[in-house]
Wavefront OBJ file of the C-alpha trace (Angstrom):
o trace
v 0.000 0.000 0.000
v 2.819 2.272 0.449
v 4.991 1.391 -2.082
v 1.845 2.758 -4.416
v 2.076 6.196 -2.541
v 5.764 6.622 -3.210
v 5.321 6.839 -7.159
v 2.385 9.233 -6.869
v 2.616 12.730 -8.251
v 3.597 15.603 -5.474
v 0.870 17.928 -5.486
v 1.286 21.615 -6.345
v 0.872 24.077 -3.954
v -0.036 27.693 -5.478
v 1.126 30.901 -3.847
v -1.678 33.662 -3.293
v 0.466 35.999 -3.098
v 4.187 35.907 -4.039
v 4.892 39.528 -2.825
v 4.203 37.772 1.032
v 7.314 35.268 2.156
v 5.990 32.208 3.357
v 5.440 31.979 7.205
v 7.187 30.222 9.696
v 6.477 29.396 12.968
v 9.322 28.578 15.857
v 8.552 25.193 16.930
v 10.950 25.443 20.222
v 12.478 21.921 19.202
v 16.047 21.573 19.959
v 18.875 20.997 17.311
v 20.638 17.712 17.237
v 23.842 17.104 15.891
v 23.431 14.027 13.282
v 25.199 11.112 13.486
v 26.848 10.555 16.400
v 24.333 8.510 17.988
v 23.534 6.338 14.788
v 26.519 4.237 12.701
v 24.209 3.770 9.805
v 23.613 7.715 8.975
v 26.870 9.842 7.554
v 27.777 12.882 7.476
v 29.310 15.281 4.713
v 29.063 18.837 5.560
v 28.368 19.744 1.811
v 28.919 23.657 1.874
v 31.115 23.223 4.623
v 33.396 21.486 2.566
v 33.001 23.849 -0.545
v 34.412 26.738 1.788
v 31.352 29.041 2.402
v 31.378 31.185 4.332
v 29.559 30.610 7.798
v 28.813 27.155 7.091
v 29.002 24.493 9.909
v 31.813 21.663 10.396
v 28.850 19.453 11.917
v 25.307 19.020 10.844
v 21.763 19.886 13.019
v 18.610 18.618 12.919
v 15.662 19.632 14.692
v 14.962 17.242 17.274
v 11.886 15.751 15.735
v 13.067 15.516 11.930
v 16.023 13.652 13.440
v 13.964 10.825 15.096
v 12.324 10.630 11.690
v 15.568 10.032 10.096
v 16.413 7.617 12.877
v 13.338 5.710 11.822
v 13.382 5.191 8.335
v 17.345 4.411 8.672
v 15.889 1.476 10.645
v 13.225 0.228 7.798
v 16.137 0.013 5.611
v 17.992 -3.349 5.298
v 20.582 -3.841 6.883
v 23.531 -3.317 4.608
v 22.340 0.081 4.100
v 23.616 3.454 4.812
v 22.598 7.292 4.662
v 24.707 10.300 3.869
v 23.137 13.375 5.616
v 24.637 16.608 3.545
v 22.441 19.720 4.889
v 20.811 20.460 7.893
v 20.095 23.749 9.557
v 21.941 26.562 7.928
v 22.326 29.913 9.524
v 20.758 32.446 8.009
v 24.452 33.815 6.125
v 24.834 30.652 4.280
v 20.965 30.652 3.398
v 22.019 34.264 1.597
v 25.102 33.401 0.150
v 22.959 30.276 -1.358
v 20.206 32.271 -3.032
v 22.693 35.104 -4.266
v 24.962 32.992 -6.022
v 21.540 30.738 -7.757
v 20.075 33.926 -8.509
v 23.428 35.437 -10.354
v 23.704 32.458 -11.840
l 1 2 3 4 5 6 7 8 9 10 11 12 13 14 15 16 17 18 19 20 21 22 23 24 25 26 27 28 29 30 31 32 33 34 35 36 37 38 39 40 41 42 43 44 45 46 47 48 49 50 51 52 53 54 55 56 57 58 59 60 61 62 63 64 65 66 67 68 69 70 71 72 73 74 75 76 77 78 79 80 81 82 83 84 85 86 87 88 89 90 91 92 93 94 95 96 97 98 99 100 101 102 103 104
């Protein structure tokens, strides 16, 4: 029954209003550094290890999305493995990001 779900189409969300930025809402939920508590999930700082500016050595989860990944690391078999390349960013490596698509 799932396996059905995973080929389905993702639906489109339309914007009302692209002039407003989308809202977000702290959730309080604390950040977890990945992969030191699990030998199947990896870690490869991406932009850390492209040299931008600002960007972390380590990688954070919230607390919650974590767990998640904990879980469906443990539905894999076995012999499997995850690479985790972006977390949480802070907000200077969010703007370098969208400069450098948007010159491009």
């Amino acid at each position: 029954m799932m396996q059905g779900k995973l080929f389905q189409p993702i639906d489109v969300l339309k914007a009302t209003n692209r002039q407003q930025p989308p809202s977000m809402q702290e959730n309080s939920e604390p950040l977890i550094r990945v992969g030191e508590d699990d030998a199947r999930i990896f870690v490869k700082p991406i932009y850390y290890l492209q040299h931008i500016p600002h960007s972390l050595k380590s990688l954070y989860l919230r607390d919650g999305a974590y767990e998640r990944l904990k879980q469906a690391v443990r539905l894999l078999p076995e012999n499997y493995r995850v690479i985790v390349y972006d977390g949480y960013r802070p907000l200077q490596v969010q703007q370098f990001l969208f400069r450098s698509f948007r010159n491009k």
